[in-house]
C-alpha positions in Angstrom: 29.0 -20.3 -39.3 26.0 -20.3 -37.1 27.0 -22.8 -35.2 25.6 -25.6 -36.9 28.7 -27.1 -38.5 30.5 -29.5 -36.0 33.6 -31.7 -36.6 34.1 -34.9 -34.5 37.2 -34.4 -34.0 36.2 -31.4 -32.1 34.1 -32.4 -30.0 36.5 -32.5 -26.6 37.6 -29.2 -27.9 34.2 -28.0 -27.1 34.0 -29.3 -24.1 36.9 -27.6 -22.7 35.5 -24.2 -24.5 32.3 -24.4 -22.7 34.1 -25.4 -19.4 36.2 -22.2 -19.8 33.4 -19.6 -20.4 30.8 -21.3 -18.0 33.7 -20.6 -15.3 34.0 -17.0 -16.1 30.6 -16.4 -14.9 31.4 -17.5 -12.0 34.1 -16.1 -11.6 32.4 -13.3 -9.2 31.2 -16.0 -6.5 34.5 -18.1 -7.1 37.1 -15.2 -6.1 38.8 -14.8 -2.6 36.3 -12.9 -0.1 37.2 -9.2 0.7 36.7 -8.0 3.9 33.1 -6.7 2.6 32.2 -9.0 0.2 28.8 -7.9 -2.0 26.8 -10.7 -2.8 24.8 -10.9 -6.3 20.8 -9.4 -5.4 18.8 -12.4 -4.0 16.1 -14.1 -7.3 13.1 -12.6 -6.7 11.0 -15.3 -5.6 7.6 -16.5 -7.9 4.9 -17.9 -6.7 6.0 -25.5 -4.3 6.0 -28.8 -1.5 8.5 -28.3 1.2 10.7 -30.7 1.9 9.8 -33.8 4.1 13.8 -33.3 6.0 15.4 -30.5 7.2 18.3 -29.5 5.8 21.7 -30.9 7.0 22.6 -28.0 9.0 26.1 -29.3 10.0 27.2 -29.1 6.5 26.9 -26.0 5.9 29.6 -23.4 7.4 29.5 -22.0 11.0 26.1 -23.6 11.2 23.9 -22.3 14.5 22.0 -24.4 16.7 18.3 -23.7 16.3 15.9 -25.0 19.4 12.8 -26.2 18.1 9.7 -25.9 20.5 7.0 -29.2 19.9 3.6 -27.7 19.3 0.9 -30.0 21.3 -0.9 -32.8 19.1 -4.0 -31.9 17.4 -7.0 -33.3 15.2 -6.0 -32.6 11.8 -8.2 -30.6 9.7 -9.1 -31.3 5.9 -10.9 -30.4 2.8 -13.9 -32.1 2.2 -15.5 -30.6 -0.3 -18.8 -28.4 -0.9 -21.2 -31.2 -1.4 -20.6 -32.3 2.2 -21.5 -28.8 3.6 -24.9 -29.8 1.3 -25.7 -32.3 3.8 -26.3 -29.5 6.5 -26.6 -26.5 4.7 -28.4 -27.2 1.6 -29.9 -23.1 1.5 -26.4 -21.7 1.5 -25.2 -24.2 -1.2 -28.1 -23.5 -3.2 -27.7 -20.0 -3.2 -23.9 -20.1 -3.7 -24.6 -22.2 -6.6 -26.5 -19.6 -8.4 -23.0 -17.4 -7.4 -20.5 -16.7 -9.9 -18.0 -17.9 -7.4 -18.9 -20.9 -7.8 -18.2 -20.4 -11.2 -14.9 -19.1 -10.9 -13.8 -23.0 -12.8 -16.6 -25.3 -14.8 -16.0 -28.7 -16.4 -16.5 -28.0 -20.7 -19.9 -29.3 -20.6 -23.0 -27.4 -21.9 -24.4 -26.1 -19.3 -21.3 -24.2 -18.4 -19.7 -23.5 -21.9 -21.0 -20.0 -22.9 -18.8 -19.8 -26.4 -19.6 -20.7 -30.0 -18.5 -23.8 -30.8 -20.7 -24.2 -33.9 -19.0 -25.9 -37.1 -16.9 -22.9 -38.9 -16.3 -20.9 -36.1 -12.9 -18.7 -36.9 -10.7 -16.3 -34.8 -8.1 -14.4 -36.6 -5.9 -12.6 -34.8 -2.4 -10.4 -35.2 -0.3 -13.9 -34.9 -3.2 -16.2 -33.6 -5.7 -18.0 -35.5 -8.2 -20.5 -33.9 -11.2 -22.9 -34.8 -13.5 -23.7 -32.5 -16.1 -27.1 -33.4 -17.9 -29.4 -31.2 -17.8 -33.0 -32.1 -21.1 -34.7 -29.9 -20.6 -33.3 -25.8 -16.8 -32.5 -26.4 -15.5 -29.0 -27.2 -12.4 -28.7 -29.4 -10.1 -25.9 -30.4 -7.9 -26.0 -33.5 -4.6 -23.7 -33.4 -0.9 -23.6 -33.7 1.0 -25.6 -30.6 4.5 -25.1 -29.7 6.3 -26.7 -33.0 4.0 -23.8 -34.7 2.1 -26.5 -36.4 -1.7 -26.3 -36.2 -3.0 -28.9 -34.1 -6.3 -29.8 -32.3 -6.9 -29.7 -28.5 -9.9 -30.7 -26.6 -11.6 -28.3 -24.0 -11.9 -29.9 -20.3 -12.2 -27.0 -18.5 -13.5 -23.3 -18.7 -12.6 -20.6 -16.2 -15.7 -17.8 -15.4 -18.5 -16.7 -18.0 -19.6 -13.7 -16.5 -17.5 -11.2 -18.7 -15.1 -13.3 -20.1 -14.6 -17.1 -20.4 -11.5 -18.8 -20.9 -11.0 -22.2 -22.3 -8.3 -24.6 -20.9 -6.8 -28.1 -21.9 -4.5 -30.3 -20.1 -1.3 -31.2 -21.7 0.3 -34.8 -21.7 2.8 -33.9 -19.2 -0.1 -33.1 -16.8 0.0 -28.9 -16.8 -3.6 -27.4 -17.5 -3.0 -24.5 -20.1 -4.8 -21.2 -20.9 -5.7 -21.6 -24.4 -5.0 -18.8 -27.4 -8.6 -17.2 -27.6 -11.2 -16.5 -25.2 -15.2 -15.5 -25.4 -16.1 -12.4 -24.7 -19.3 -12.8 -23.4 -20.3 -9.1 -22.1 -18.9 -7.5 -25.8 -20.0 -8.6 -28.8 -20.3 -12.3 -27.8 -17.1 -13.3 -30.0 -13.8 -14.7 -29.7 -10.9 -12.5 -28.7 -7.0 -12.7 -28.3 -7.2 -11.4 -25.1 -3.0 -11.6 -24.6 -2.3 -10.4 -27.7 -4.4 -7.3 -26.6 -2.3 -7.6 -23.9 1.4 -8.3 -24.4 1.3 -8.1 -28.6 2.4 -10.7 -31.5 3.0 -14.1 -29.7 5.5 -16.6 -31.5 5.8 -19.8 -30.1 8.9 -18.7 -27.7 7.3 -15.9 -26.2 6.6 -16.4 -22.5 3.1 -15.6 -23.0 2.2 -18.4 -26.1 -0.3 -20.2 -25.0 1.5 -23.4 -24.8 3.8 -22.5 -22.2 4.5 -22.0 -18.3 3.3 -18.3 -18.2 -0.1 -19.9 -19.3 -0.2 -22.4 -17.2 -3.3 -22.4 -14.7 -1.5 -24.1 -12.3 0.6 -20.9 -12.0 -1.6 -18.0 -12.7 -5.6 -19.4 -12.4 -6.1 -22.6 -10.6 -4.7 -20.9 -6.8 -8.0 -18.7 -6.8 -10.3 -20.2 -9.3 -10.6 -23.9 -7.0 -10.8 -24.4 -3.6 -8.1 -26.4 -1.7 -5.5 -26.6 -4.4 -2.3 -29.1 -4.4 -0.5 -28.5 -7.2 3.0 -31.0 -7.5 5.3 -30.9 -9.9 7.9 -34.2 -10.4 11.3 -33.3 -11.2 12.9 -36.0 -12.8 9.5 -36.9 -14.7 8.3 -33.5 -15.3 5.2 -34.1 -15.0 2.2 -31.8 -12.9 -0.1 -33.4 -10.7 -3.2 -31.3 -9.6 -6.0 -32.1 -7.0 -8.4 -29.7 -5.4 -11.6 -30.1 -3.1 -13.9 -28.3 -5.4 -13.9 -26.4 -8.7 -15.2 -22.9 -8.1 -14.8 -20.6 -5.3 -16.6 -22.9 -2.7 -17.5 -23.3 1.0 -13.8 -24.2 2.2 -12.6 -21.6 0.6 -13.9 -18.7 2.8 -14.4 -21.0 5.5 -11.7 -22.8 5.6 -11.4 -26.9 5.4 -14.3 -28.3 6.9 -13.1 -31.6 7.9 -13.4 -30.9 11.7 -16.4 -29.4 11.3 -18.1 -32.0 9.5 -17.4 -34.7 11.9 -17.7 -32.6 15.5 -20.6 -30.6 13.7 -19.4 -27.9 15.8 -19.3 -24.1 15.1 -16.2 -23.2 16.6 -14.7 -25.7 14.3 -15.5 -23.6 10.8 -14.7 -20.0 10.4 -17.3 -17.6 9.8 -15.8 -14.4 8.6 -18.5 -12.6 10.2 -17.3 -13.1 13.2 -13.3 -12.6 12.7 -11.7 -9.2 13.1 -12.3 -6.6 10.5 -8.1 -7.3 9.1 -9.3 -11.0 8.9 -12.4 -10.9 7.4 -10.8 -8.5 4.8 -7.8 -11.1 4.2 -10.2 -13.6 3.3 -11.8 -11.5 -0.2 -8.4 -10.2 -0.3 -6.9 -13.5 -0.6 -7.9 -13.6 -4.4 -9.3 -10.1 -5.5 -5.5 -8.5 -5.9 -2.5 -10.0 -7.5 0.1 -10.7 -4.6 3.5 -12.0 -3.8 3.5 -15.2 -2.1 5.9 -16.0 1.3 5.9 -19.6 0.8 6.2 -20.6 -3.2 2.8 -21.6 -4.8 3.6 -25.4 -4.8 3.5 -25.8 -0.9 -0.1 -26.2 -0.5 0.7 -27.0 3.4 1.8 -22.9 3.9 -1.5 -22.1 1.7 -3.1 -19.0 3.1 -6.4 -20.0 5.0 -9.2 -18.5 6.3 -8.5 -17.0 10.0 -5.1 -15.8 9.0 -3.5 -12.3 8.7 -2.8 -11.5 5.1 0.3 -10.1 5.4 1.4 -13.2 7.0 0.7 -14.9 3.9 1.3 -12.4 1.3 2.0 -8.8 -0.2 0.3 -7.1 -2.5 1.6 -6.1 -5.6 2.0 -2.3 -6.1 3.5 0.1 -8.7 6.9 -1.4 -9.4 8.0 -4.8 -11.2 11.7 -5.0 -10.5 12.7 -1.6 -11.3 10.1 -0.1 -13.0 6.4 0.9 -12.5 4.0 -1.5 -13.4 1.4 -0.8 -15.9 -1.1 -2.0 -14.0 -1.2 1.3 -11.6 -2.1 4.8 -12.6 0.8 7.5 -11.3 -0.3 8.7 -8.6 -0.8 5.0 -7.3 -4.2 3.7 -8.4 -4.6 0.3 -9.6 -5.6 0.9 -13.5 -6.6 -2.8 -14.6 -8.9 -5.3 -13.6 -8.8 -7.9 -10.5 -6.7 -5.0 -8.1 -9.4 -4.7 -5.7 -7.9 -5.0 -2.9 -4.8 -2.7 -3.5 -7.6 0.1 -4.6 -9.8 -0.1 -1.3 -6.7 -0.1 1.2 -5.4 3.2 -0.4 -8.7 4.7 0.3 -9.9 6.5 3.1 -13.0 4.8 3.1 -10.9 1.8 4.8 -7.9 4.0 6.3 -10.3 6.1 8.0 -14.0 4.3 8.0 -12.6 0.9 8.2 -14.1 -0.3 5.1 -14.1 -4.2 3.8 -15.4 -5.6 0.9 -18.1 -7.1 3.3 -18.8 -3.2 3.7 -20.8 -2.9 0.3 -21.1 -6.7 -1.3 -22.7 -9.9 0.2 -21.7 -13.0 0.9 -21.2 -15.3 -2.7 -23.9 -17.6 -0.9 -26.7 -14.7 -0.1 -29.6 -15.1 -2.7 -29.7 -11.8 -3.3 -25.8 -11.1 -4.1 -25.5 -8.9 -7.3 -22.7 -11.4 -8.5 -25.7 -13.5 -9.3 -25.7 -15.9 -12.4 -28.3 -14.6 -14.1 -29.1 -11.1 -16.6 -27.1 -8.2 -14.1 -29.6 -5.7 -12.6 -31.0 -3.2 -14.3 -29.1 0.7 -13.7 -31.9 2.2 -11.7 -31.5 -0.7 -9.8 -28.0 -0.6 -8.9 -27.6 3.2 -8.3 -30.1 3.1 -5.6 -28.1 0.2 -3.9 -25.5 2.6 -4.1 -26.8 5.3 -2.7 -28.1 3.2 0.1 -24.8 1.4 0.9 -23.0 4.8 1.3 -25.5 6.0 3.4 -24.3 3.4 5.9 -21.2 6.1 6.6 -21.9 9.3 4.7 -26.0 9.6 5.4 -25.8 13.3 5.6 -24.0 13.8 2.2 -26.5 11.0 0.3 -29.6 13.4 1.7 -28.3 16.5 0.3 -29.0 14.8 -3.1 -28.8 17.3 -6.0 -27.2 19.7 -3.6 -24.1 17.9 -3.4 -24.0 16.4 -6.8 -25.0 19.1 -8.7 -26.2 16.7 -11.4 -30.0 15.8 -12.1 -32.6 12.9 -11.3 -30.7 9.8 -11.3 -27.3 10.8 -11.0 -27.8 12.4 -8.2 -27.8 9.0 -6.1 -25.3 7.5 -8.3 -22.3 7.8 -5.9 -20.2 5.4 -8.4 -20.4 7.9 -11.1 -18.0 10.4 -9.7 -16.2 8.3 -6.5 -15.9 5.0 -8.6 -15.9 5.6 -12.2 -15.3 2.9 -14.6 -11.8 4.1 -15.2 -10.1 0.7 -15.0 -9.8 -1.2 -17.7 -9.9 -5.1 -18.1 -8.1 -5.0 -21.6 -11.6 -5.4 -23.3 -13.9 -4.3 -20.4 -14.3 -1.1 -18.1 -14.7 -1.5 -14.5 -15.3 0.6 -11.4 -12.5 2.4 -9.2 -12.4 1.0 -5.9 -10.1 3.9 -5.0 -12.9 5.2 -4.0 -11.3 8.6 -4.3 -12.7 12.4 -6.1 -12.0 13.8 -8.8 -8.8 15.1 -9.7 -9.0 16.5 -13.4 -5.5 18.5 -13.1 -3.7 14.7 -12.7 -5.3 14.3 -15.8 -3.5 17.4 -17.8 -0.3 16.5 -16.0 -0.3 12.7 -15.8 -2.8 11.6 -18.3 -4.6 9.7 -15.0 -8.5 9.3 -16.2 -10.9 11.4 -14.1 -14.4 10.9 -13.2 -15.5 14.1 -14.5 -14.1 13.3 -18.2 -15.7 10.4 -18.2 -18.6 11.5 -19.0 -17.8 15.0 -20.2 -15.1 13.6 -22.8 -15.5 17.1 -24.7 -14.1 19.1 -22.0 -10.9 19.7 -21.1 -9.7 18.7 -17.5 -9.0 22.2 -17.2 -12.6 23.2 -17.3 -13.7 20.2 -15.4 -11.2 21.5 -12.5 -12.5 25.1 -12.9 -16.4 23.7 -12.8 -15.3 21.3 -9.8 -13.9 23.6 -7.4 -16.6 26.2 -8.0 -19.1 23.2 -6.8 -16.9 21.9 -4.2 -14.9 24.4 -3.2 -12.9 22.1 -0.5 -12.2 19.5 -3.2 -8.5 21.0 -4.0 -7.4 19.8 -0.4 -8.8 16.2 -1.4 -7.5 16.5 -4.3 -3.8 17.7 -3.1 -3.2 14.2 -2.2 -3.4 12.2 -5.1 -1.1 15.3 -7.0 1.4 14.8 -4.5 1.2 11.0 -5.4 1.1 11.4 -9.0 4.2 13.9 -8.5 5.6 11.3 -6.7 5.6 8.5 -8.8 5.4 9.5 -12.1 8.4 8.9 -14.2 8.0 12.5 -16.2 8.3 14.0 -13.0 10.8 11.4 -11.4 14.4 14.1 -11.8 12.0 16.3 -9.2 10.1 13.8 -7.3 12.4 13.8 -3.7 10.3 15.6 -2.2 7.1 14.1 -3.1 8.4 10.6 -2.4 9.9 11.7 0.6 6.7 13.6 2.0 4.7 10.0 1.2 6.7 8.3 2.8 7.0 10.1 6.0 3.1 10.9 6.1 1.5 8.4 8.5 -1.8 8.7 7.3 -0.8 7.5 4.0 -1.8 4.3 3.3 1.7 1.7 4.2 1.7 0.4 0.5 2.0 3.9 -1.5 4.6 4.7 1.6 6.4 1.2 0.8 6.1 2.3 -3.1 7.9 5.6 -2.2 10.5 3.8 -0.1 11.3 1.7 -3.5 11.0 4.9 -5.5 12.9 6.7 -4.0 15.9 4.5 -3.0 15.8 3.0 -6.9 16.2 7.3 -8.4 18.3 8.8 -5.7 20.3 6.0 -4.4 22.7 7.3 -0.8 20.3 10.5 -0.7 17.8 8.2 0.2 19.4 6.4 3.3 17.9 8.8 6.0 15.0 9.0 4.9 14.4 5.2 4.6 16.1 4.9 7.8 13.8 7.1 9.8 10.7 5.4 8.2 11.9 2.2 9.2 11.9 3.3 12.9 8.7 4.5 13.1 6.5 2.2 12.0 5.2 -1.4 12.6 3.4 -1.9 9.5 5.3 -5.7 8.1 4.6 -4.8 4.5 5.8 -1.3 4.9 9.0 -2.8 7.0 9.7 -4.9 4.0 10.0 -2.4 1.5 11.5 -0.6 3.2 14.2 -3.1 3.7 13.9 -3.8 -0.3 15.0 0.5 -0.5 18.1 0.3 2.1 19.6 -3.2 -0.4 18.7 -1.1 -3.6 20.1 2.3 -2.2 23.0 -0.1 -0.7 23.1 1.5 2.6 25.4 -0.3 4.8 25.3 2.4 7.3 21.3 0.7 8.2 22.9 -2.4 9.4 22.2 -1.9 12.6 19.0 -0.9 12.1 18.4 -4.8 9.9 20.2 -6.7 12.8 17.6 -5.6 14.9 15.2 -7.0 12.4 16.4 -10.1 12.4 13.9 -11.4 15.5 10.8 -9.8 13.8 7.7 -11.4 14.2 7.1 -11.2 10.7 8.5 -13.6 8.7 8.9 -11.3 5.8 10.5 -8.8 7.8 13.1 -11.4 9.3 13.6 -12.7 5.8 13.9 -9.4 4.3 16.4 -8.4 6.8 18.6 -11.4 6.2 19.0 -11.1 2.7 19.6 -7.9 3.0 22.2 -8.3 5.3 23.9 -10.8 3.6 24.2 -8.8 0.1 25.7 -6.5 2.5 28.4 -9.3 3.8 27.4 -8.8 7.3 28.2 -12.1 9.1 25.1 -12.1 11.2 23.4 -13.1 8.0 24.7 -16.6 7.9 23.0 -17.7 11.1 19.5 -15.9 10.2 19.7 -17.5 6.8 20.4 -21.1 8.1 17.6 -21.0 10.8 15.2 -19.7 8.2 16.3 -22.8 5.9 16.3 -25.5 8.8 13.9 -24.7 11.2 10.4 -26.6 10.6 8.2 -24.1 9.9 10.2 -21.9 7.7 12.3 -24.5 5.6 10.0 -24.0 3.0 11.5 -20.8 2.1 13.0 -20.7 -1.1 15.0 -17.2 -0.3 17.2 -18.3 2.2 18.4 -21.5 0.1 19.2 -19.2 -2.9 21.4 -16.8 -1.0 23.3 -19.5 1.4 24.0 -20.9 -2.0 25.4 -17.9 -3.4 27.3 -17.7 0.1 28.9 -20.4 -0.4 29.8 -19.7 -3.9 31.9 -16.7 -3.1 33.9 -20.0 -0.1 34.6 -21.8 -3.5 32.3 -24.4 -1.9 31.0 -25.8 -4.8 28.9 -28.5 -3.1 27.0 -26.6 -0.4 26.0 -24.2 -3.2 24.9 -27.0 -5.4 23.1 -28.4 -2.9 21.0 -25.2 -1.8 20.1 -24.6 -5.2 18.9 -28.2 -5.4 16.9 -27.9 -2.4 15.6 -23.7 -4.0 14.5 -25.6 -6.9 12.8 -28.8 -4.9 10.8 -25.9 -3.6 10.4 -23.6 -6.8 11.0 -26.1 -9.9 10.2 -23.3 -12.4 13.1 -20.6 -11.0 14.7 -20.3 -14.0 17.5 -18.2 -12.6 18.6 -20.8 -10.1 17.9 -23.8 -13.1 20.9 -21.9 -14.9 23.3 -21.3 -12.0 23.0 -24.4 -11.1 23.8 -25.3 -15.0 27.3 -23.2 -14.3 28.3 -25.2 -11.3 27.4 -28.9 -12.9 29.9 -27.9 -15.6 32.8 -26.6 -13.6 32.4 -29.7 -11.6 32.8 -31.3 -15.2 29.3 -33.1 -15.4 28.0 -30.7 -18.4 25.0 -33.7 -19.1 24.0 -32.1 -15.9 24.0 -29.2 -17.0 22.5 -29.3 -19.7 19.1 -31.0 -18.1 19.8 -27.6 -16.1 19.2 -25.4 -19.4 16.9 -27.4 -21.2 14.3 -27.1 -17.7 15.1 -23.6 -18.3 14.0 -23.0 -21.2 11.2 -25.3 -20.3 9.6 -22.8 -17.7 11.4 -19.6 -19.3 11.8 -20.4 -23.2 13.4 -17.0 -23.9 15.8 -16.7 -21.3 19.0 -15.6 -22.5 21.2 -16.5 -20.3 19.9 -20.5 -20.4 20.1 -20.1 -24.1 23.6 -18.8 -24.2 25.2 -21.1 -22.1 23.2 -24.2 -24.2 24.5 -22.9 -27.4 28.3 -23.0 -25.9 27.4 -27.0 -25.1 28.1 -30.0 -27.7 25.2 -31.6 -29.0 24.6 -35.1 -27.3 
């Protein structure tokens, strides 16, 4: 039948049918309580504007009155772009303009467009095909769009040029997409299909076509490729608005708005990361060089991380798992093993957990003349490896003068620290790029992980075995360096996952270890072992005061379900980390401890953390399971005022529009579904059991 042939007569019929079925899903929330009722997993929150009023807190059951404390007027700050900061610092802008920062977004215009756009110009790929022409000073790219009909698009924008540059074009309903093919400039200066590299054949429904939300810059580039983003989204329109200060990595990024500054003109109204604490200065690189999860959704550009700030009051960085499973991003024994994880490399290395190491440590500032990030030809080898050698020497100038002795390798390799501490083991799909791991060799991962080691690198005809035999004759401490990234490997890998307890359990107990492998074991080990878990996690949580770490570990006691820790999450629920407090209440609530409710509505009222989208998605499933249909709709509204694209939320709130018998309603629901998630099944499903309009 296929569902295509419809009577008239039938159409009421349907109705009903769809009625019927939509209810049975929620049947779950709709039930009576039990006197421990579990609550459906919170949606994991994606990287939009808060609301302007708080939410009605007496409508929502046994609400809790939250005391706000007035903070004392001030002057309020602003982005005012990089030419201003011209006007007093014209060296600084002029070197930062030969920076690749500044580069990080260029209009399509010649003197930033590095691809071929001559007549002719042809990409084939596995299930992508391009032409690329130029017609006078605009740039045009002819490929299939979203109907699968080959169409032509002009170029406004182009994102880097160093290694690879990536075209983008702004649709009509105001969302600036990632294009099909990019230029590989450091290769062999020709178009690729870097996502098809990636993430294989690409039909027009796949998340990843270019034409949809996955590709969108406002939601994977535009955040860290401008400076002082505000990205909107309209609802009812669906249409994208997006304004920034500046294109690039500019002034205010590292700075932070300049505003103040520019009309006081003085210093304590900038921020020079020089002069913050080593954690700050780090957060501010570390703000963009490491994919991370966002507290406050990407849309609210008024909880935007700024210079000044903790990270991890702003963010968490993304390591080893997505959902349930490890990402393929990391090596096994915890190493990031693609492009762009700087920061999650360096903070698992003793080079920071012991020496306190930055990025500051070993790179420039983007507007120092000098920076190696320079736009212009990159410095020769000789060059570099003796900017190595001296930038190590800062911390390890007695190892650096033993030269060949501690190498053991000849002339120029023996100042070439990168070769065997950062090899170019990680890969950028089409690129290699250094380890910031900053760890040594470990050839036996290699024969029992398949981790890349530096040693095979560049002796590809040897087997690990004999690198490890050659290694330990040189070094003949190296095997207790080496015993910790085994013990990770062990750990996390899943062909070792039926025996890895004791592994995860030793990582996460050691406090040396750096918190986000110990939060990765915490997740581990709760997801493969379940109750045997529970004392473990419990005793972690206790003994440290690490927010990021706390967190997971809160994410292992809901996976492991270990209701005997509430306790331990009630006491949480005051944290001064707002992840940690969050975390907690969630938690909590999947659990059906009452002390939930009250955490969650303070968290989705009170001023500065209303913005939460979390809290608004569990008191909505709440409040399913009381059969109160309106409270739930409402939260879901307000989840989705904050985070438009949740497709999850977009389809139970779908289920609730039709059991309240509005199924137009629910069908806007499905079809904005679809429009941020175009293969979701569930959104799909639940359209197909709808009458056409």
């Amino acid at each position: 039948m296929g569902g295509t042939f419809r009577m008239r007569s039938s159409r009421p019929v349907l109705v009903a049918l769809a009625v019927v079925v939509l209810a049975a899903g929620l049947f779950f929330f709709l039930r009576p309580s039990a006197p421990t009722p579990a609550v459906s997993p919170p949606v994991t929150q994606a990287p939009a504007p808060a609301p302007e009023t708080p939410l009605d807190a007496g409508s929502v059951a046994a609400p809790v009155p939250v005391k706000t404390v007035e903070a004392p007027p001030s002057k309020p700050n602003h982005f005012v772009g990089s030419q201003v900061c011209a006007d007093c610092h014209e060296e600084q802008h002029t070197g930062w303009k030969h920076d690749w920062h500044s580069r990080a977004l260029s209009p399509a215009t010649k003197p930033y467009v590095v691809g071929t756009f001559a007549a002719g110009t042809h990409f084939k790929g596995e299930s992508s095909e391009a032409w690329m022409r130029r017609d006078g000073s605009q740039y045009l790219m002819r490929t299939k769009g979203a109907d699968g009909n080959l169409g032509e698009w002009p170029v406004q924008w182009v994102v880097g040029g160093k290694r690879m540059q990536d075209p983008i074009t702004l649709l009509p309903d105001g969302r600036w997409q990632v294009m099909p093919v990019y230029f590989h400039v450091t290769g062999k200066g020709e178009w690729v299909d870097y996502s098809e590299k990636k993430q294989g054949a690409l039909s027009p429904d796949h998340p990843f076509f270019w034409t949809n939300f996955r590709r969108s810059a406002q939601h994977a580039c535009l955040d860290c490729h401008v400076t002082g983003l505000d990205a909107r989204y309209d609802r009812a329109s669906h249409q994208w608005e997006t304004k920034f200060a500046d294109a690039g990595v500019a002034c205010e990024s590292c700075h932070g708005p300049g505003g103040r500054h520019a009309e006081s003109q003085v210093p304590a109204d900038i921020i020079q990361p020089a002069k913050l604490s080593k954690e700050e200065g780090f957060a501010v690189c570390a703000q963009c060089h490491g994919p991370r999860r966002t507290l406050f959704p990407m849309l609210d550009a008024k909880h935007h991380f700024q210079p000044g700030q903790r990270y991890d009051a702003s963010y968490q960085p993304m390591v080893m798992l997505v959902g349930n499973d490890r990402s393929g991003d990391f090596f096994a024994d915890g190493r990031p093993s693609t492009s762009s994880f700087e920061y999650q490399a360096l903070i698992q290395s003793q080079c920071h957990l012991k020496g306190g190491a930055t990025c500051l440590t070993c790179h420039t500032a983007p507007h120092d003349a000098s920076a190696p990030n320079e736009v212009r030809k990159q410095k020769p080898v000789a060059a570099r490896t003796s900017v190595n050698a001296s930038t190590c020497q800062g911390c390890h100038p007695e190892v650096v003068a033993q030269g060949e002795q501690h190498t053991h390798h000849k002339a120029a390799a023996a100042q070439d620290c990168l070769a065997c501490h950062m090899p170019p083991v990680v890969s950028g799909v089409l690129d290699h790029f250094a380890d910031h791991a900053l760890d040594v060799p470990a050839p036996r991962n290699t024969a029992r992980h398949d981790i890349p080691n530096a040693c095979n690198t560049c002796h590809a005809k040897q087997t690990p075995d004999a690198m490890q035999a050659s290694l330990v004759k040189w070094w003949p401490k190296a095997e207790a360096r080496q015993a910790r990234r085994l013990r990770l490997a062990d750990a996390f890998d899943e062909k070792t996952a039926a025996l890895s307890r004791g592994a995860l359990e030793a990582v996460l107990a050691d406090t040396t270890e750096a918190g986000t492998l110990r939060g990765a074991a915490a997740k581990f080990l709760a997801r493969r072992f379940k109750r045997d878990a529970v004392p473990a996690l419990r005793a972690a949580l206790k003994g440290t005061t690490d927010s990021t770490l706390r967190s997971d570990i809160i994410d292992g006691l809901g996976a492991a379900n270990a209701r005997e820790a509430t306790e331990d999450l009630a006491a949480l629920l005051k944290d001064g980390s707002l992840w940690v407090r969050q975390g907690a209440a969630l938690t909590l609530a999947a659990f059906g401890d009452a002390r939930a409710m009250p955490a969650l509505q303070a968290l989705a009222t009170e001023p500065e953390t209303r913005g939460l989208v979390q809290p608004h998605v569990m008191l909505g499933q709440l409040a399913m399971r009381r059969r109160d249909v309106t409270t739930a709709t409402r939260e879901f509204e307000q989840a989705l005022d904050l985070q438009p694209y949740n497709a999850d939320v977009l389809v139970r709130l779908a289920d609730l529009y039709v059991v309240q018998g509005n199924p137009a309603k629910g069908r806007e629901r499905l079809e904005e579904a679809l429009r941020f998630d175009p293969q979701n099944k569930s959104a799909k499903q639940r359209l197909g059991m709808l009458p056409a309009q």
